[in-house]
C-alpha positions as CSV (number, residue, x, y, z in Angstrom):
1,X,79.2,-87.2,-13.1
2,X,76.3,-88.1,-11.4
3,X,77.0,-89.9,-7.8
4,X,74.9,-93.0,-7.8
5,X,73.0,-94.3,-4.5
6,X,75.5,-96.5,-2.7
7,X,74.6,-96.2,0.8
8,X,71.8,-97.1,3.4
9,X,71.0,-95.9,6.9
10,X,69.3,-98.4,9.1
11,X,68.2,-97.1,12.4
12,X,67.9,-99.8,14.6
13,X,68.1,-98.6,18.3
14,X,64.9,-98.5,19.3
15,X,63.5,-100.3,21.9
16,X,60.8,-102.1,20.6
17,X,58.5,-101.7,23.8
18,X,55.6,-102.7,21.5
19,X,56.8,-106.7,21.2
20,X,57.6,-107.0,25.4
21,X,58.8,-109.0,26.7
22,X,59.8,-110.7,23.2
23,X,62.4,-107.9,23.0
24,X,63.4,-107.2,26.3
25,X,66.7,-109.2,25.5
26,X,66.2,-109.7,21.8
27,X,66.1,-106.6,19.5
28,X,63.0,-106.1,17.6
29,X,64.3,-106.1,14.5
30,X,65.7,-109.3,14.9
31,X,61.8,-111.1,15.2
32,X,61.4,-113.7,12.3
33,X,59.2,-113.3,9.4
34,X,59.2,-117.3,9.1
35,X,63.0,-117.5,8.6
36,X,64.3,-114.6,8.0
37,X,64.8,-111.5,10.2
38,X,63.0,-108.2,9.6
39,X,66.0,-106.7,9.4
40,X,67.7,-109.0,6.6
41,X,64.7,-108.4,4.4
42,X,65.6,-104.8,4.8
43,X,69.1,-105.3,4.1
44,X,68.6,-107.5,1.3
45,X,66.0,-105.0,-0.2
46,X,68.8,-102.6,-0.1
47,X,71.4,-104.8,-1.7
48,X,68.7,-105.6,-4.6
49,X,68.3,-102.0,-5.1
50,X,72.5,-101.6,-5.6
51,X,73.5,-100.5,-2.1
52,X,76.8,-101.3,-1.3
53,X,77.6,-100.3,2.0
54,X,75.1,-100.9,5.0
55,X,75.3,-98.5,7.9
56,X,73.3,-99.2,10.9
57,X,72.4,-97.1,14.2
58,X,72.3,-99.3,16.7
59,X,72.4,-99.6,20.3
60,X,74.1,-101.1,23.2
61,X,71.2,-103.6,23.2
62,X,71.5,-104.3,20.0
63,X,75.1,-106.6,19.4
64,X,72.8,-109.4,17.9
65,X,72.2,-107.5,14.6
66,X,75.9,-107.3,14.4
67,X,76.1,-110.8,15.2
68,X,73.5,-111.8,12.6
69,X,75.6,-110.1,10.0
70,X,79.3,-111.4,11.2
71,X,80.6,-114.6,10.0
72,X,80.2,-117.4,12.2
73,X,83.1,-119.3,11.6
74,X,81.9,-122.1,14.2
75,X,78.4,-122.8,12.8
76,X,79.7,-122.5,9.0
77,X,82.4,-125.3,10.0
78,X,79.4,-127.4,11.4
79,X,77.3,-127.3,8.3
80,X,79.8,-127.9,6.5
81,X,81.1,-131.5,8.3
82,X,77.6,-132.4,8.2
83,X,77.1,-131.9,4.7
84,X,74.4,-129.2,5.2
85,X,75.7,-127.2,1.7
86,X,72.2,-125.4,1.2
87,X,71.9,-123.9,4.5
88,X,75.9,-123.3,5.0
89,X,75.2,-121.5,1.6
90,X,72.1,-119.7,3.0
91,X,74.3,-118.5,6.0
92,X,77.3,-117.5,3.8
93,X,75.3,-115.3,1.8
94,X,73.3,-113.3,4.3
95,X,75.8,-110.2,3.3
96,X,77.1,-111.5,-0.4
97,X,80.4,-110.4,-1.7
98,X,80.8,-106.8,-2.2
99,X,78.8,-105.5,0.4
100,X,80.0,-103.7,3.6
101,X,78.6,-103.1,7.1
102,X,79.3,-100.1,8.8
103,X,77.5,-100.0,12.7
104,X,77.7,-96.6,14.7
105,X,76.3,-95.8,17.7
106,X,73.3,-93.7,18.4
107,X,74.3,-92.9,22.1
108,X,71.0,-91.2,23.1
109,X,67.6,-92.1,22.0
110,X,66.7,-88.7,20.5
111,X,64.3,-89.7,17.5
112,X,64.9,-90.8,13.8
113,X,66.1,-87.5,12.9
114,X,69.4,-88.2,15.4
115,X,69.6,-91.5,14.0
116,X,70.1,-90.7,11.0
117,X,72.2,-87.7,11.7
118,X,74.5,-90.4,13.5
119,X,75.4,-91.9,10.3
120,X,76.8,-88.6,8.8
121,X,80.6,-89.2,9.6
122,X,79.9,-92.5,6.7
123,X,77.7,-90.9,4.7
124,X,79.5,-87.9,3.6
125,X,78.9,-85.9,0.9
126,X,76.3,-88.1,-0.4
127,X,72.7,-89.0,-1.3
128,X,72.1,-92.0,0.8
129,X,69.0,-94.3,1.4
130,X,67.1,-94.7,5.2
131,X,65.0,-97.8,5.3
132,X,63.2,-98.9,8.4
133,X,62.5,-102.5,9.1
134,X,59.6,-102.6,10.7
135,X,58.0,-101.5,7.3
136,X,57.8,-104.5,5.5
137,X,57.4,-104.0,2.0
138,X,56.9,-106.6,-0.5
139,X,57.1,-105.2,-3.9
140,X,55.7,-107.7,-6.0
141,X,59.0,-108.8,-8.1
142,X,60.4,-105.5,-8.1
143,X,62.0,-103.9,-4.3
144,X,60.5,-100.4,-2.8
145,X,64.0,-99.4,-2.6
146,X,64.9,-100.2,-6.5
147,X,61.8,-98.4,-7.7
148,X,63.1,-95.2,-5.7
149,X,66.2,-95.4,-6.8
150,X,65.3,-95.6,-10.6
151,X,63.3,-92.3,-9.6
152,X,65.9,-90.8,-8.1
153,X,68.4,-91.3,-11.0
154,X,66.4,-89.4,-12.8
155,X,64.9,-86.7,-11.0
156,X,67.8,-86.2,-9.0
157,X,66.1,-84.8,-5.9
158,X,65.2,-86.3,-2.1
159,X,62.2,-88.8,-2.4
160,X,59.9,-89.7,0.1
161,X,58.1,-92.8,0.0
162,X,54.6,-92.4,0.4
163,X,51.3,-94.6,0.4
164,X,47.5,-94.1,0.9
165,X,46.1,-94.8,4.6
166,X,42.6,-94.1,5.4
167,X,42.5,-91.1,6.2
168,X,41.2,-91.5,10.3
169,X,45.1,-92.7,10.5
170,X,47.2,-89.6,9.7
171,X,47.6,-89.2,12.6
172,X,50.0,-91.8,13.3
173,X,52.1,-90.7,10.1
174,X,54.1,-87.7,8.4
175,X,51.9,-86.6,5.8
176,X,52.7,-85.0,3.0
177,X,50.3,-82.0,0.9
178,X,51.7,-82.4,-2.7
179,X,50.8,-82.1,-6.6
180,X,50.9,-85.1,-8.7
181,X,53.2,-85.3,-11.5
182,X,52.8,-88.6,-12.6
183,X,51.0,-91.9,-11.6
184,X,53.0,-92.3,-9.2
185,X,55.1,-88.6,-8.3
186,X,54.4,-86.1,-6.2
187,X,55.8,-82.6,-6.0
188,X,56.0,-82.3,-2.2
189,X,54.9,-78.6,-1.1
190,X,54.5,-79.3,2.9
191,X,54.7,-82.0,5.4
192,X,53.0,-82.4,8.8
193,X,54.1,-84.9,11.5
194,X,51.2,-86.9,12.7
195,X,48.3,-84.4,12.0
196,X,44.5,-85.2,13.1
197,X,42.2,-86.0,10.5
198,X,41.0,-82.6,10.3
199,X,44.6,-80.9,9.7
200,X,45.6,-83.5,7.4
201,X,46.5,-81.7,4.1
202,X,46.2,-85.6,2.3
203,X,46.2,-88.9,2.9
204,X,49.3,-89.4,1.4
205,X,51.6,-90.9,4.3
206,X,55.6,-91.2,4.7
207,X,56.5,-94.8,5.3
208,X,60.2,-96.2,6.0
209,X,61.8,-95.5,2.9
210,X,63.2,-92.4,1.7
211,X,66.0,-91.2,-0.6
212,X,67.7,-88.5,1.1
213,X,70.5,-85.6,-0.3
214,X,73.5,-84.8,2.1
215,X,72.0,-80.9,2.3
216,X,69.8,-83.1,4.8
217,X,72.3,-83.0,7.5
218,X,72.5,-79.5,7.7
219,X,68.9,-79.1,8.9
220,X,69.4,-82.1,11.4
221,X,71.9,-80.1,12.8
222,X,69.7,-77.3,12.9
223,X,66.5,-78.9,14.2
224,X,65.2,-78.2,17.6
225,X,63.6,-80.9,19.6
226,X,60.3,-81.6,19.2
227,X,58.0,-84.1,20.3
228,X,59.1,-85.8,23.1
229,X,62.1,-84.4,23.6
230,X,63.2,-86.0,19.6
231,X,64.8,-84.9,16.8
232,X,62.2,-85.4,14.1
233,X,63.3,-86.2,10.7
234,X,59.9,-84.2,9.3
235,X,61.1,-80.9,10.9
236,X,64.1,-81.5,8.9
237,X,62.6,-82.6,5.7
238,X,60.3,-79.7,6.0
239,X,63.2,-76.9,6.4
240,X,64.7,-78.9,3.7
241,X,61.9,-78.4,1.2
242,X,62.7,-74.5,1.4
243,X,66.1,-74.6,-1.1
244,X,65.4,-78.3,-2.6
245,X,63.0,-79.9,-4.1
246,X,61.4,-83.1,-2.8
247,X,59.4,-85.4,-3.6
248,X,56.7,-88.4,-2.7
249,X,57.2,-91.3,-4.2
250,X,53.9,-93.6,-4.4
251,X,55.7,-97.2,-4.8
252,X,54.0,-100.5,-6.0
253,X,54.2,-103.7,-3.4
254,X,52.5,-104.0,-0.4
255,X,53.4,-102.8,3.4
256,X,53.4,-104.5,6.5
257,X,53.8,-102.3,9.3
258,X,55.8,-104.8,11.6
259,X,56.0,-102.5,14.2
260,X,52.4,-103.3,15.4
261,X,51.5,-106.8,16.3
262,X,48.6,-107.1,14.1
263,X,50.7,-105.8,11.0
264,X,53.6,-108.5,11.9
265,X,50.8,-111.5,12.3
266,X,49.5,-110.7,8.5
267,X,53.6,-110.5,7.2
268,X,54.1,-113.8,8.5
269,X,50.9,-115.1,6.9
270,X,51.6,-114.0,3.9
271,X,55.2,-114.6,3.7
272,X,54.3,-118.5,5.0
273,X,51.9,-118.6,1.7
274,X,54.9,-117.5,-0.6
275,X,57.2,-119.1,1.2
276,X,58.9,-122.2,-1.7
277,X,59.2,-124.9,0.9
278,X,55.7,-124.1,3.0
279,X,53.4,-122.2,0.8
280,X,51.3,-125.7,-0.1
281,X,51.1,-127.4,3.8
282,X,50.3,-123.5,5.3
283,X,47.6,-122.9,2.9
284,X,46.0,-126.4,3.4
285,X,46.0,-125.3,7.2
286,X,44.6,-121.9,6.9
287,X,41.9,-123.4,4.8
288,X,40.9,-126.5,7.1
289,X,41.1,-123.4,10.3
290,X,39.1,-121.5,8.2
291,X,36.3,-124.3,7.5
292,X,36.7,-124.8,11.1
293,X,35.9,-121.8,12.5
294,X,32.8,-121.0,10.0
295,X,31.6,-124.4,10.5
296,X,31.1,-123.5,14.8
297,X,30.5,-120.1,14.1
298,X,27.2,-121.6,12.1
299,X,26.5,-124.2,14.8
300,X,26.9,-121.8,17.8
């Protein structure tokens, strides 16, 4: 019997120094995309793909992400006296029925590769999905995470998924030398953590989703530290490309990279012009700042 994807591993104990002094008290995972946090897009992107039980790494800075996904029996009583039934439905639902959360401590900050090494006592003797939040991906009607997981189901192996960057920005990726086997497949045959333009072996980059095997946490066990002092989740993916087979996964949607300011500033647009109940009023802005700006860019 084949064991179906049922888990995800959310490492979320970072510090976020990129967003100070917005996350000096408020974890960065918890910064809005108009009015949702990254971190519910990511769990919700998980629960569309299947997942049924949500284990984060957190931190002792980070008890608002637990918060965010508790019950708040105080609030939900306030909507509901007021007759607010759309948002006390909206706050009901932010984990639906059927879905757990697990939260475990990460008690060092040792890299990604620790994180996710963290969540091995839940995990078990599983394959298991990592998703980061501050990759935003939009996929276009159809999740990242349920594209993966249809690929998984049938190839059965560790996926990595992978997108195009110019090529002057490897070096602020994993990047992976592979062989196509379909549009949108790769058979992984290396991977390099954050090599110069002139090492890359591609420009085929690891972003914050991946389908991992449980033969992964053997090789976390087994990985020395690396840069900065971290566990690296590449050095184990690498050693674990030696008995298994992995593989990149080039998915269709769009990334965000949340984790920069610039890449948040263009989520939020974009989200604002999807967005059901602001989509209309935010465009009409953006096109009268627009007009704006051209017309005293032409007058100056």
């Amino acid at each position: 019997m084949k064991i179906k994807v049922r888990k995800a591993v959310f490492p979320v104990a970072g510090m976020g120094t990129r967003f100070l002094p917005a996350t000096k008290a408020n974890p960065k995972e918890m910064l809005p995309i108009v009015d949702k946090p990254l971190i519910q897009y990511a769990a919700e992107e998980a629960i569309s793909a299947g997942i049924e039980e949500l284990v984060f790494v957190t931190s002792s800075s980070k008890r608002a992400i637990e918060d965010h996904f508790d019950k708040n029996y105080e609030l939900e009583a306030e909507l509901q006296r007021r007759g607010k039934a759309k948002l006390l439905e909206i706050v009901q639902n932010v984990v639906p029925p059927g879905v757990s959360c697990v939260y475990v401590r990460q008690p060092e900050a040792l890299g990604l590769g620790h994180a996710v090494l963290c969540a091995k006592p839940v995990i078990g003797d599983e394959p298991f999905a990592v998703i980061l939040a501050d990759d935003l991906i939009d996929g276009h009607g159809c999740s990242c995470l349920t594209q993966m997981v249809a690929a998984f189901e049938y190839n059965r192996c560790s996926l990595l998924g992978v997108e195009e960057v110019p090529p002057e920005e490897t070096d602020k990726y994993g990047v992976v030398k592979s062989d196509p086997v379909s549009s949108n497949l790769h058979r992984i045959s290396g991977i390099v953590e954050k090599p110069s333009p002139a090492e890359a072996p591609s420009n085929l980059a690891v972003v914050g989703r991946y389908i991992l095997t449980p033969r992964i946490f053997h090789h976390l066990e087994n990985t020395e530290r690396g840069a900065g002092g971290e566990i690296q989740l590449t050095d184990a993916i690498a050693a674990l490309l030696q008995e298994e087979q992995v593989m990149a996964y080039q998915f269709e949607g769009t990334r965000y990279d949340c984790g920069s300011k610039l890449g948040y500033l263009m989520a939020t647009i974009e989200y604002g012009l999807q967005h059901e109940e602001l989509a209309e009023a935010f465009g009409s802005y953006l096109n009268q700042r627009f007009c704006k700006t051209s017309r005293e860019a032409s007058e100056s």
